[in-house]
C-alpha positions as a Markdown table, in Angstrom:
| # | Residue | x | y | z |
|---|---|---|---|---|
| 1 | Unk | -25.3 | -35.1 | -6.1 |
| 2 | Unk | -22.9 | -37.8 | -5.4 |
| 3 | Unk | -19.2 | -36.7 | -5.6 |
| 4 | Unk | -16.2 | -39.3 | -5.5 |
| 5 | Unk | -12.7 | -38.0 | -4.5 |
| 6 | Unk | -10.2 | -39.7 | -6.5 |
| 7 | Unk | -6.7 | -40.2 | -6.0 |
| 8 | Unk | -5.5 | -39.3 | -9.1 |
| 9 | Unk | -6.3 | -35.9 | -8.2 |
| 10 | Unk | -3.7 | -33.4 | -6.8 |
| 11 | Unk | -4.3 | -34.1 | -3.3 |
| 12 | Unk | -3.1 | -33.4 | 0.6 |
| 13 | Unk | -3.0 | -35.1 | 3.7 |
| 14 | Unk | -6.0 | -34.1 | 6.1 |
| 15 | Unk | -3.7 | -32.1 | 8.2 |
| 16 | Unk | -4.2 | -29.2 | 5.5 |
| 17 | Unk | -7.7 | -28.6 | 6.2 |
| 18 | Unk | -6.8 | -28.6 | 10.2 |
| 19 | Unk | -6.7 | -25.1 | 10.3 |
| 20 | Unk | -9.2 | -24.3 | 8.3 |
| 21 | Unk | -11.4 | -26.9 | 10.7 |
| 22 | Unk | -10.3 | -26.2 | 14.1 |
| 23 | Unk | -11.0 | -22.2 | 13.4 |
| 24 | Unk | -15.2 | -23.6 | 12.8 |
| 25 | Unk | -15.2 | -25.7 | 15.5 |
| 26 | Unk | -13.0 | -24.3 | 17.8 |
| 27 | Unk | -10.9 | -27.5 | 18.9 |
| 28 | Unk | -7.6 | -29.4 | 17.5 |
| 29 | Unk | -8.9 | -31.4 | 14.3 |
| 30 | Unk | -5.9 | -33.2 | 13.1 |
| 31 | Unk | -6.5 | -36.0 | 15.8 |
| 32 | Unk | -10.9 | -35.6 | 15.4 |
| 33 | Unk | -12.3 | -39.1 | 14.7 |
| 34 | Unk | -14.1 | -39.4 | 11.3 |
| 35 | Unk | -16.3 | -42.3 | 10.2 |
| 36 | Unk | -16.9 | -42.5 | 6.7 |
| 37 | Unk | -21.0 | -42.4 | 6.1 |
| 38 | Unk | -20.7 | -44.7 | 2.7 |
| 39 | Unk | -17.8 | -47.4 | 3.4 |
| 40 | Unk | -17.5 | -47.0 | 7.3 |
| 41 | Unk | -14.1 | -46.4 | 7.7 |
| 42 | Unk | -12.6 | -44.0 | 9.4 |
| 43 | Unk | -9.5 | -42.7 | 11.3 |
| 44 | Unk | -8.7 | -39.3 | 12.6 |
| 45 | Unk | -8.9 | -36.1 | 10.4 |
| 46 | Unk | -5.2 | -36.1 | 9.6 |
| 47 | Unk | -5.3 | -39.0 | 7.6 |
| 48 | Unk | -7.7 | -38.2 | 5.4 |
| 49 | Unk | -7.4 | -36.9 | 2.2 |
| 50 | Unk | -7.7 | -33.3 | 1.4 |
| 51 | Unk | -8.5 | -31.0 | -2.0 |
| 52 | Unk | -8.4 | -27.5 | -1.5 |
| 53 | Unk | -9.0 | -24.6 | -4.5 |
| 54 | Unk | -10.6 | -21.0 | -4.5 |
| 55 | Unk | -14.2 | -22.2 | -4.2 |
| 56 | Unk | -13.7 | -24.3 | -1.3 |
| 57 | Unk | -12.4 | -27.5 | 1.1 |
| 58 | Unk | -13.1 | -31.0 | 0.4 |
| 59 | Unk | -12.2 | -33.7 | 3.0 |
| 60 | Unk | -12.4 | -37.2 | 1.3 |
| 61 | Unk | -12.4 | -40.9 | 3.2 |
| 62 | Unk | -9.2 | -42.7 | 2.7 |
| 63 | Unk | -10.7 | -45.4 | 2.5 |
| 64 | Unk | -13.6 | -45.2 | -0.4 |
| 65 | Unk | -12.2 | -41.6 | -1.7 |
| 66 | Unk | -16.1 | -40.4 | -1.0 |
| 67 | Unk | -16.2 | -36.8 | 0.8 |
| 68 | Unk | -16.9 | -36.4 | 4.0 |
| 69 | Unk | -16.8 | -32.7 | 4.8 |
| 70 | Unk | -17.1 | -29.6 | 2.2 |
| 71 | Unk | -16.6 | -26.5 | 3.3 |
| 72 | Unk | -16.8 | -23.1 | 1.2 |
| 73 | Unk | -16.9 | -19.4 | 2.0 |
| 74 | Unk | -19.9 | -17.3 | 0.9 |
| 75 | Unk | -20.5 | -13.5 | 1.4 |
| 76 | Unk | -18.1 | -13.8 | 4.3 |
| 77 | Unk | -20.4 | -17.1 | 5.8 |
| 78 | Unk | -19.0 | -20.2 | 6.0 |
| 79 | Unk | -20.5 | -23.0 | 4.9 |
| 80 | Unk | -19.5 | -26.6 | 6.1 |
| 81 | Unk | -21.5 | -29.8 | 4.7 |
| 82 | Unk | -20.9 | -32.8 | 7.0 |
| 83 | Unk | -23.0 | -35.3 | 4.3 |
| 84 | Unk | -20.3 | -37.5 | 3.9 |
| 85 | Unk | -19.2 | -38.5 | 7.9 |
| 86 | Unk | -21.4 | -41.0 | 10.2 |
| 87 | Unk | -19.6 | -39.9 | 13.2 |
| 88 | Unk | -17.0 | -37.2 | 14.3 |
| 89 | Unk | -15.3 | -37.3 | 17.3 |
| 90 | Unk | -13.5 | -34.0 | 18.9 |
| 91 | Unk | -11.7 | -32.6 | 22.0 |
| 92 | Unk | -10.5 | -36.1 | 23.7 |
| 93 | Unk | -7.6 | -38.2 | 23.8 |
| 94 | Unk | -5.5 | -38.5 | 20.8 |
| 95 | Unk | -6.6 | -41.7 | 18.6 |
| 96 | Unk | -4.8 | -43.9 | 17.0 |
| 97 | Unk | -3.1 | -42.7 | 14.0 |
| 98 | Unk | -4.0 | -45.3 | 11.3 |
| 99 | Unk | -7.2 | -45.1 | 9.0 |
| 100 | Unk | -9.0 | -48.1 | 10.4 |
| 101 | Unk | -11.8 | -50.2 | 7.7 |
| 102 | Unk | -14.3 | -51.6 | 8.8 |
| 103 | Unk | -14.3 | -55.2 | 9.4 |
| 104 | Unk | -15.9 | -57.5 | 6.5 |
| 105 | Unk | -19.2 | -58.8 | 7.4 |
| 106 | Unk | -20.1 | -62.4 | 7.3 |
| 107 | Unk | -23.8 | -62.1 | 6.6 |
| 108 | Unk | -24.8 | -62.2 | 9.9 |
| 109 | Unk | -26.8 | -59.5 | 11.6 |
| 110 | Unk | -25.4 | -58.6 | 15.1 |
| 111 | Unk | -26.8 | -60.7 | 18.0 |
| 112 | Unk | -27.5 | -63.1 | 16.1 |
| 113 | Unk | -24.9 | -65.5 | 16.7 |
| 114 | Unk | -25.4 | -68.6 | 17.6 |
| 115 | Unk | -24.2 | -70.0 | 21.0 |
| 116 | Unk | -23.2 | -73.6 | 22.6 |
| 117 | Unk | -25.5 | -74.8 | 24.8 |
| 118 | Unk | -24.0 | -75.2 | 28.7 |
């Protein structure tokens, strides 16, 4: 099932689900790269945004409002669904603190360019 964060939602800033992150995987998660798997943005964790209730933690893109990470707590498990990121990026040097989209592509294919002759 395909879920779509909206903004007209009561919402937070990614720093909420921080905590809630950092105690799974054990490192600071506010500055953690995320790449949005459905519109390719991304930006670090902090910027995203955030919808927390009983049940459980949904991260969403701030970009394309798709989630990226859902956690929940089950019979004292807890269960985190990455479906939503690409990439995730944690433990190295603070990023940049802007969510970043992805440039617009011009129909091209990568490498496929073409060059001047010399």
């Amino acid at each position: 099932m395909d879920v779509e964060v909206t903004r007209g939602d009561h919402h937070l800033d990614g720093n909420a689900a921080a905590g809630l992150l950092q105690e799974i995987f054990e490192v600071e998660m506010t500055t953690a790269l995320v790449v949005c798997a459905g519109c390719g943005a991304g930006g670090p964790i902090g910027t995203t945004v955030v919808y927390a209730a009983p049940i459980g933690t949904v991260v969403g893109c701030a970009g394309c409002g798709r989630w990226l990470i859902r956690v929940t707590r089950v019979r004292g498990w807890c269960c985190v669904d990455l479906g939503g990121v690409a990439t995730l990026e944690a433990g190295g040097p603070p990023p940049t603190t802007e969510w970043v989209r992805p440039p617009r592509s011009s129909g091209r294919r990568r490498g496929t360019e073409a060059t001047a002759p010399r």
